[in-house]
N, C-alpha and C positions, 0 to 999 in steps of 0.2 A: 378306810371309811367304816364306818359304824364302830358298835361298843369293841372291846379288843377281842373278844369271844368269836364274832364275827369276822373279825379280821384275821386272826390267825395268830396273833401275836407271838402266845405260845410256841407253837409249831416253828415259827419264823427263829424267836431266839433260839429256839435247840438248833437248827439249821444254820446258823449263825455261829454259834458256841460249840458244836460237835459235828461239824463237818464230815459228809460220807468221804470215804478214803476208796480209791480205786483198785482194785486189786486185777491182774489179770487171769482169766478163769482157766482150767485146764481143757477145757472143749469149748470150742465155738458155739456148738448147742445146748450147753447145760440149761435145763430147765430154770424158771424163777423160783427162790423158796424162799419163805419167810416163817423163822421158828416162832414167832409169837405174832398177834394180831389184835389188838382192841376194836370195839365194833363202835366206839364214841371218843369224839375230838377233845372232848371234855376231859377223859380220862390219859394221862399218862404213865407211861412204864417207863421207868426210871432207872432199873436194877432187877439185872439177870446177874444170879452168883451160885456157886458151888454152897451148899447149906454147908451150917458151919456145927460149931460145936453145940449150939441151943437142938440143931435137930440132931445129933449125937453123930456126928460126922459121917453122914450117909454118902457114899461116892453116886449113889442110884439116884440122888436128891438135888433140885435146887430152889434156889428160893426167886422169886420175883416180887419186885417191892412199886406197885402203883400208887399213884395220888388222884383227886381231883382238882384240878386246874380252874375250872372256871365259876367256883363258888356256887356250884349248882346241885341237886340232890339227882342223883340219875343211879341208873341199871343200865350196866357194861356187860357184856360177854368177852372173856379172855381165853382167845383161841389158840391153838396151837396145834403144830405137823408133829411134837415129839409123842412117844407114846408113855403118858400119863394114866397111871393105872391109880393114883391115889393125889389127892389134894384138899388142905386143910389150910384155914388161916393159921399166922402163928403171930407172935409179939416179935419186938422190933430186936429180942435178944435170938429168936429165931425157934422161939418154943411152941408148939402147938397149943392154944387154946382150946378153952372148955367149949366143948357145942360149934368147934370150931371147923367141923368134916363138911367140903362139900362137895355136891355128886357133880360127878365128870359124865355132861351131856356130849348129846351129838355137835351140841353148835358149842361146847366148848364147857365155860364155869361163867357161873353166872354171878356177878357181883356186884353188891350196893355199896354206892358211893352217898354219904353228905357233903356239904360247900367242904374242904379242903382237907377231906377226908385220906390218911397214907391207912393201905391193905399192905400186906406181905405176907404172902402166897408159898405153904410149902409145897412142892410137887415132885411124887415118885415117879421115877422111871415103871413100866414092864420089862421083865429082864426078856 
């Protein structure tokens, strides 16, 4: 019901076409954790990877490659449990851009999307 935004569509095909797989945990209690977080439906994360040779092969580094999904202009916040001591846009060969540094708040990295906008996100580890 309603435009596909509302409905979920989105959400639906990833759920569809990349299936959670069950894995059995090593403690009955392990806490829930989740390495990354978007704070809008709008926004999807697409790609977590090991940076490559564009960020000069950092092992401390990876990259995260978002889009916006529902043709809309919105402000994401991209969160995360890892410790992130630096993050910069970079181009799609995986280079840091110019004017491309941005600061790592408490509620995470703050990010503008336009309608169909792909970001890819370099992020340093703290050792």
């Amino acid at each position: 019901a309603g435009s596909f935004q509302e409905a979920g569509v989105i959400q639906q095909a990833y759920n569809l076409n990349f299936p959670l797989h069950v894995v059995p945990a090593s403690c009955a209690q392990c806490p829930a954790w989740s390495a990354f977080s978007v704070s809008s439906p709008a926004i999807v994360l697409e790609t977590v990877k090991q940076a490559g040779a564009g960020a000069e092969d950092r092992p401390e580094a990876v990259v995260v490659r978002l889009y916006e999904a529902h043709g809309s202009t919105v402000t994401a916040w991209l969160q995360t449990s890892l410790p992130v001591k630096e993050a910069m846009l970079c181009d799609l060969l995986e280079r840091p851009v110019a004017q491309g540094h941005l600061p790592v708040e408490q509620r995470g990295l703050r990010l503008s999307f336009t309608p169909f906008r792909v970001l890819s996100v370099l992020l340093v580890w703290s050792h």
